[in-house]
C-alpha positions as CSV (number, residue, x, y, z in Angstrom):
1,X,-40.3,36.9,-18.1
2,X,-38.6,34.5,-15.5
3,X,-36.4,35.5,-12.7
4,X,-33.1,35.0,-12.0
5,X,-32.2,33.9,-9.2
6,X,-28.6,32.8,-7.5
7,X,-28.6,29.5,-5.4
8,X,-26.1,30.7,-2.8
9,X,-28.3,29.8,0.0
10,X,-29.2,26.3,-0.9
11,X,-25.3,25.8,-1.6
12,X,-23.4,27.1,1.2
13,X,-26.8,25.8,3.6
14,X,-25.0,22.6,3.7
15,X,-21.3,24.2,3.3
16,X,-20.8,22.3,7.3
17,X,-21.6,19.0,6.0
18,X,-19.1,19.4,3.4
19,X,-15.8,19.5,6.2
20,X,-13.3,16.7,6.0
21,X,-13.8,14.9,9.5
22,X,-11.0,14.4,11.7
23,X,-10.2,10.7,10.1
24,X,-9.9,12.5,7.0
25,X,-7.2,15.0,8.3
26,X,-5.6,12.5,9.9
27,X,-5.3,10.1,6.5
28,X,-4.1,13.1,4.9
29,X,-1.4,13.8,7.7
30,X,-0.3,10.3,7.6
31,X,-0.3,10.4,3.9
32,X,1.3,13.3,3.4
33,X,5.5,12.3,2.8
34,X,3.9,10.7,-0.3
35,X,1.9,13.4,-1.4
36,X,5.1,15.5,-1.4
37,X,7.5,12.8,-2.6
38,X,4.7,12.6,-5.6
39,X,5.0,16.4,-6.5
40,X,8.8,16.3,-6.9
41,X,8.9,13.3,-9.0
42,X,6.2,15.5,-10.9
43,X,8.5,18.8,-10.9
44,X,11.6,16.9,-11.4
45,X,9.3,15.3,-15.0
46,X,8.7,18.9,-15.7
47,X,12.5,20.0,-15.4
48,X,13.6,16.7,-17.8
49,X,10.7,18.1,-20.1
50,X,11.8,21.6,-20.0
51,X,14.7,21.0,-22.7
52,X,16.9,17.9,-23.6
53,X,17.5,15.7,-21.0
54,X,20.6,15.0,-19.3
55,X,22.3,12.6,-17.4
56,X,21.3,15.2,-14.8
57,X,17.4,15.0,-15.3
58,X,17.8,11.1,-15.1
59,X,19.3,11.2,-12.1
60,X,16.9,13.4,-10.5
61,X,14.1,11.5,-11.9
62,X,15.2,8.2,-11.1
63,X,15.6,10.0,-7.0
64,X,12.6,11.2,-7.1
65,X,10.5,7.7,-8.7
66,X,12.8,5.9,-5.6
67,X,11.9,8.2,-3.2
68,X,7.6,8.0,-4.1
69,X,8.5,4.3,-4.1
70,X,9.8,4.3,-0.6
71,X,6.8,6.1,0.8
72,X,4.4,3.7,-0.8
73,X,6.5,0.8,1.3
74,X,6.4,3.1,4.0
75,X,2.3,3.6,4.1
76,X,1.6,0.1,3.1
77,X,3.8,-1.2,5.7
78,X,2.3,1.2,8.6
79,X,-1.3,0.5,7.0
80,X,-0.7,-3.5,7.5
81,X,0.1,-2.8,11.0
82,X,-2.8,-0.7,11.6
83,X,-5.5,-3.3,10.2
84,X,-3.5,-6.1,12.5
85,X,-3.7,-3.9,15.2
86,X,0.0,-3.2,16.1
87,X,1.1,-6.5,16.1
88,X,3.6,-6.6,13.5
């Protein structure tokens, strides 16, 4: 007969290891206007998928895709002047 036996231990043993770091937190602070700007172009999808879309649902598509497009600028831009070191 064999034993069961859980592996709790040997998971959560290295459950510290598994943290994000404080780079980590920080890249997903300054990436976090286009994490949001991402979930309303996906809600504002969801709405226009809801029922027939209408001029309505364009419009708040087309603001949302605009708005995640401006926050890629936005992070690319600040990420060029990070790797140049502020110089930009």
């Amino acid at each position: 007969m064999n034993n069961i036996v859980t592996v709790q231990e040997a998971v959560t043993a290295f459950a510290d290891w598994n943290e994000p770091t404080d780079a980590d937190l920080d890249a997903i602070e300054r990436e976090m206007p286009l994490i949001l700007a991402d979930v309303d172009l996906i809600d504002a999808q969801i709405i226009a998928m809801d029922h027939t879309p209408n001029d309505v649902d364009t419009r708040r598509v087309r603001r949302a895709l605009a708005r995640v497009l401006t926050e890629y600028r936005v992070l690319a831009n600040r990420t060029t002047e990070e790797a140049a070191g502020g110089a930009a």
